[in-house]
Structures are given as C-alpha cells and as structure tokens.
N, C-alpha and C positions, 0 to 999 in steps of 0.2 A: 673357446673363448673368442668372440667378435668382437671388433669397436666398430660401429661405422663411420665415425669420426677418421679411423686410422685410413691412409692412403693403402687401397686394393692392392697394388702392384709390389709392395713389400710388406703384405701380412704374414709371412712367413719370418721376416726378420723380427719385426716390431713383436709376434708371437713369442718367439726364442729367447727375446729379454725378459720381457714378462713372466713366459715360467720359469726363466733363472731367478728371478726377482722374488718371485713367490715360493720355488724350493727353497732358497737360503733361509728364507722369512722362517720357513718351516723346519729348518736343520736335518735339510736332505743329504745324502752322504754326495760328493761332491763328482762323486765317478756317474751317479746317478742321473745327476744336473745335468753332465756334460752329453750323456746319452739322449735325453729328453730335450735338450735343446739340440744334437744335432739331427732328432728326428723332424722336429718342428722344422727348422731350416730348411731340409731336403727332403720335405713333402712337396714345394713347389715344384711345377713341371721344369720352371727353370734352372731348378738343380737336380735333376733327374742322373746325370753321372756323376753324381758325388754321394749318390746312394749307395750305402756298405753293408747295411744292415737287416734282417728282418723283420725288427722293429720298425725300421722306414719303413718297408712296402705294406706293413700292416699300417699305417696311420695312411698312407696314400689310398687306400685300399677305404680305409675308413670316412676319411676326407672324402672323396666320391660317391660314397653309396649316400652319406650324408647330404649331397645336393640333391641325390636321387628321389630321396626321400624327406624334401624341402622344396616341392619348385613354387609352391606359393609364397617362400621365401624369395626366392630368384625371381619369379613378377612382382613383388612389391618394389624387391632392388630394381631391379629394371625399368618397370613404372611408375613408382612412386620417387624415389628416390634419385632417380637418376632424369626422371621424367622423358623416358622414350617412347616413341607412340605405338601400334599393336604391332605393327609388323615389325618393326627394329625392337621390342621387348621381344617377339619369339624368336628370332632369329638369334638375340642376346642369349636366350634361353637355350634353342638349340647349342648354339657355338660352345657355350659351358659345357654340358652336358656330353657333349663330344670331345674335345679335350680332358673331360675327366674319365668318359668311356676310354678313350685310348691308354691312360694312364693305372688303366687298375689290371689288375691281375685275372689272368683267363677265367679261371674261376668264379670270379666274380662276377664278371661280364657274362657269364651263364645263368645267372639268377636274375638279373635286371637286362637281360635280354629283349624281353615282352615293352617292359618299360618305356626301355630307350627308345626302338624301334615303332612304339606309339609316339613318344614327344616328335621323333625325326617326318611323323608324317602330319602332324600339327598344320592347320592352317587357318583359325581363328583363336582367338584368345578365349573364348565358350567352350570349346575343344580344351587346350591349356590349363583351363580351371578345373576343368571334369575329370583330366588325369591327376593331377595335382591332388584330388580326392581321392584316388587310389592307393590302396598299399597290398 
C-alpha cells in the first residue's frame, strides 16, 4: 500500500497504522496485528537492528525486489513528481536501488544481479526506460 501524499521518510510508520487500522476492521487475532505491524515498521533500512524475525527479512526482501521490478515507478517519482532533471532522476534511481541491494538477502541479490549491475551503469535516461522494460 502507497500514499504519495504520505511524507517518504516515515512510510514505514504511517504503514504500521494503517494495517493495524485495517486488521481490527477485519477482526484480526490481535497477536497477528502486532506481528504485521512490527514487520512493516522494521522493513525500513532505519530499523534494520530491530529486526527479529523472519517474517522482516522476507518483507525487506520483498520490499526491494519490488523497486526492482518498478523503476518506471521510481522515474516518474523522481521526474515527475518530484520534478528532478535526467541526471539527478538516475542518480535518484541508482541511490535507491543500492540501498535496497545492500538491504536484501544474498540470495536475492543473486537473481537481480544482471539487473542491478545494468541500472549501476546507466547513463541516459533512454538507457533507464529500456531496462525498466525488462523483466
């Protein structure tokens, strides 16, 4: 779930309420909620040590491949939306994309290997949109 209305920097919090809000709605058992909300919460890179579980590292895990497989998501955020111009959108783009590569599990990073390593050598935005069609 996105809002782009909600402030980037704590979509993780603003997340955690929301699916609390919407388990109760749903008469989640309550041990459930608290699990799901503390997944959402410490999927942020910023609470990376307050990961306990392996339900986090699968939603971190998730959470990344998901940009992975969105970056004409992340140029519209970039440039439309935030209105940054080619080279501060890929660079916007790289910088994600590498903070979410360091954040996923080996494994992972095995399979979006090809990927990564094409966005990191990017250097027009024609480039950018051409992988972006790839899956």
């Amino acid at each position: 779930m996105t809002d782009r209305s909600l402030d980037r920097t704590n979509h993780n919090e603003y997340g955690s309420v929301i699916a609390e809000q919407l388990l109760r709605k749903n008469n989640y058992p309550e041990d459930k909620i608290q699990l799901v909300k503390k997944c959402i919460l410490n999927h942020s890179s910023k609470r990376a040590d307050f990961r306990t579980t392996e339900e986090e590292r699968i939603l971190v895990d998730a959470d990344g491949l998901s940009h992975f497989d969105s970056i004409n998501n992340l140029y519209s955020l970039a440039h439309n939306v935030m209105e940054l111009n080619d080279k501060d959108t890929i660079k916007f783009i790289q910088d994600k994309l590498t903070k979410d590569y360091n954040e996923i599990s080996d494994n992972l990073k095995c399979l979006i290997q090809e990927k990564y390593d094409s966005v990191m050598n990017i250097k027009t935005i024609d480039e950018l949109l051409t992988i972006s069609k790839e899956k």
